[in-house]
N, C-alpha and C positions, 0 to 999 in steps of 0.2 A: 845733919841727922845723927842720931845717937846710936852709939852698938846695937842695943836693943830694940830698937825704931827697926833699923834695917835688918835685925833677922825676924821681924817680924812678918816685913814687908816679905824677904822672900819663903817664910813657911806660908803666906796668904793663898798663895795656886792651889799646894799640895793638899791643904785644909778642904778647900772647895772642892776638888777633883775626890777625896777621899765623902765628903757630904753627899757628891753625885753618884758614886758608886754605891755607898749606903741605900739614896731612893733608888736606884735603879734594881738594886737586889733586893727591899721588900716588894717595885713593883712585880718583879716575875714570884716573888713570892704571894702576891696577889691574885695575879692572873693564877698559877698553880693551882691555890688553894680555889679559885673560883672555876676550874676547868677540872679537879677533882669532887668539887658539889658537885656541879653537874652528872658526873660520871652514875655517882652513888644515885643522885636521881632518877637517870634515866633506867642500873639498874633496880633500880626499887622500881620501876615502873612494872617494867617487862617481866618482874616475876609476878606483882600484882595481875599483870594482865594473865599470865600462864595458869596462877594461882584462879583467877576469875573463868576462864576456860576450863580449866578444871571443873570446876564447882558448878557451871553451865552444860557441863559433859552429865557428871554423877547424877544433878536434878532431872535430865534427861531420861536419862538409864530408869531410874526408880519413878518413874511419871509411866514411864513405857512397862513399867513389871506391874504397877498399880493399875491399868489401864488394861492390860491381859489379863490379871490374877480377878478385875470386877465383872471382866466379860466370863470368864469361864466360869465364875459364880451365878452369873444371870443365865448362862443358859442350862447349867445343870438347874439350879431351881426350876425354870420354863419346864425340862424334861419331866422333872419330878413329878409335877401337877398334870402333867397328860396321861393318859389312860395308857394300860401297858400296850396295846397293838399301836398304838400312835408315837409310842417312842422311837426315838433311832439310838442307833450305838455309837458314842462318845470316841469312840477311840475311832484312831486316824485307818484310811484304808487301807487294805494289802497292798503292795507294791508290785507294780507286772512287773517279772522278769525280764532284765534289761539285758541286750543283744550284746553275747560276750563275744569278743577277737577271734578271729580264724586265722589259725597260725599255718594251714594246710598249702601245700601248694596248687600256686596258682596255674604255674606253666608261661607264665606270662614271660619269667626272666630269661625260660631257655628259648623259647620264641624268640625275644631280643636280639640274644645269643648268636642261637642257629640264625642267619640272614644272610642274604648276600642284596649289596644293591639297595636296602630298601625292604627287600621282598624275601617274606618268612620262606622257610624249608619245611616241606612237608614230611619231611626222613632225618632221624635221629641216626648215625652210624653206632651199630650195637658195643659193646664192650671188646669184642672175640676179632675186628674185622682188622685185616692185615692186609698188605699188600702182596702182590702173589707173587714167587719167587720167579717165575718164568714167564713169558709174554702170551696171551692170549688172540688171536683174532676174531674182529667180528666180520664177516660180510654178509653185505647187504644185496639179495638181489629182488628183482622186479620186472614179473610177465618170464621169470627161467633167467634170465640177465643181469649179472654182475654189476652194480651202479656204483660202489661204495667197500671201502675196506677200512675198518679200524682197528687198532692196536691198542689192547685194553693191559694196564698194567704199571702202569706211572701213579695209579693212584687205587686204593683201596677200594672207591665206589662207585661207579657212575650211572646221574641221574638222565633218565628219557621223559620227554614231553615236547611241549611247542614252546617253550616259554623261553628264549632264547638268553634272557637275562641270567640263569640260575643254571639251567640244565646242559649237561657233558653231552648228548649227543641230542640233536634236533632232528623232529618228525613234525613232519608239515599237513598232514592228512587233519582236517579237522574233528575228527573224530576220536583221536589222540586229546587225554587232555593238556594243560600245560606240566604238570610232573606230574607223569604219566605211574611208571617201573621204575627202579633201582636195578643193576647188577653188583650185587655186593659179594666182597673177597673174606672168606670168613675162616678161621683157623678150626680146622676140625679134629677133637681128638676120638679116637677109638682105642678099645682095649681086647686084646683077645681072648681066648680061652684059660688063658696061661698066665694071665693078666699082664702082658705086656701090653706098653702104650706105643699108638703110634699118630703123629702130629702130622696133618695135612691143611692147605690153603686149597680150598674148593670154591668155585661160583654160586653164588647164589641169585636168583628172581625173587621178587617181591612186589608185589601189585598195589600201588597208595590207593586202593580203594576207589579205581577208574572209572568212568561213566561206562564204557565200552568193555570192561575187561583185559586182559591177556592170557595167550594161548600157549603152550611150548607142545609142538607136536602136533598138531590140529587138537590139542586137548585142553579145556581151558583150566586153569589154574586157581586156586582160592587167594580171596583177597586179601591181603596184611598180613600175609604169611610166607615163611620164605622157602622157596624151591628148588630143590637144588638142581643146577644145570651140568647135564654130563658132555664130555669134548662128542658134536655133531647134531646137536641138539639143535631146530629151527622154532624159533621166539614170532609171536606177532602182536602187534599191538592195536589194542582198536580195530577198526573197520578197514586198517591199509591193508594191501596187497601185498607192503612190501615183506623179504622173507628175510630176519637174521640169522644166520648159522652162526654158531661160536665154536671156534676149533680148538684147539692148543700146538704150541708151536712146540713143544717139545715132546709130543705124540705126533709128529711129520715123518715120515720117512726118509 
């Protein structure tokens, strides 16, 4: 074999490997160029189609105003030709006044609110009520007889009824409703002559507006309104028998 025989022989591979790399690189340039038609196809479609939407939209629109603008023509003409007591009037009718928002309160939140248990309170404690500096007693008697003593003073108010869920002292007579009274501790100021002030915590009665009433003194008392109770004062409520005294422990001897 001759020099040139045998370097021909070994450039023979490189020649064909350099040929397959040539087809192989127009084929992805094939496929490319044939996966970039596509592309521009499919968008040339989609704006055709957006474009056709379009133009199905607008004929719509102006079908619809063509379609109004010939009825409102045909019925003014109609009116025209009818005699003047047989026309009606073209224009659209008054509008009834439509039910505006009530911003007012309801009472519903302090309801919520005030509850204990479940179960609303029928007594709001006013602004003024304070707890009283000194200790109160109530007793309770029945038939002249001593049955019951309470120490009122741990708390600023307390509720009487049968409702045993809600209310600070319980009264079983059913004649009693379930929040029956309040004794509420109220901050009382007065001024005198001279105008000086002077700050006191006094008892109050208050009646929730009772089927039965309440009495202080065999006298009965007005309702939803508060009374003030003086140290020796006998409270009844309802139809019971029973009597409460309220004393003050720091007018004791």
């Amino acid at each position: 074999m001759t020099e040139w025989s045998a370097r021909d022989a070994r450039r023979e591979p490189s020649d064909r490997r350099d040929r397959d790399d040539r087809g192989h690189r127009s084929d992805r340039r094939d496929r490319t160029s044939r996966y970039e038609d596509r592309d521009r196809r499919d968008r040339r479609d989609r704006r055709d189609y957006r474009d056709s939407r379009t133009r199905d939209r607008d004929c719509d629109r102006d079908r619809d105003r063509d379609r109004r603008r010939d009825t409102d023509r045909y019925e003014r003409d109609n009116e025209s030709r009818r005699p003047p007591a047989e026309r009606r009037s073209l224009s659209p009718p008054p509008r009834s006044p439509t039910a505006q928002p009530n911003f007012e309160r309801s009472g519903l939140l302090a309801k919520e609110s005030n509850s204990v248990n479940g179960v609303a309170l029928k007594y709001h404690e006013p602004p003024e009520a304070r707890r009283p500096r000194t200790n109160w007693r109530l007793y309770v008697f029945k038939d002249g007889k001593e049955v019951d003593m309470l120490v009122l003073g741990r708390q600023s108010c307390y509720l009487i009824g049968r409702d045993r869920v809600v209310v600070d002292i319980v009264t079983e007579h059913p004649s009693i409703s379930k929040q029956h009274a309040v004794i509420q501790f109220r901050l009382v100021t007065k001024r005198n002559e001279y105008g000086d002030e002077s700050r006191s915590i006094k008892p109050f009665l208050i009646d929730l507006d009772s089927a039965n009433g309440t009495s202080v003194n065999a006298a009965a008392i007005p309702k939803s309104r508060y009374y003030e109770l003086r140290n020796g004062d006998t409270c009844r409520f309802g139809g019971s028998t029973r009597e409460y005294v309220l004393l003050d422990e720091s007018a004791a001897p």
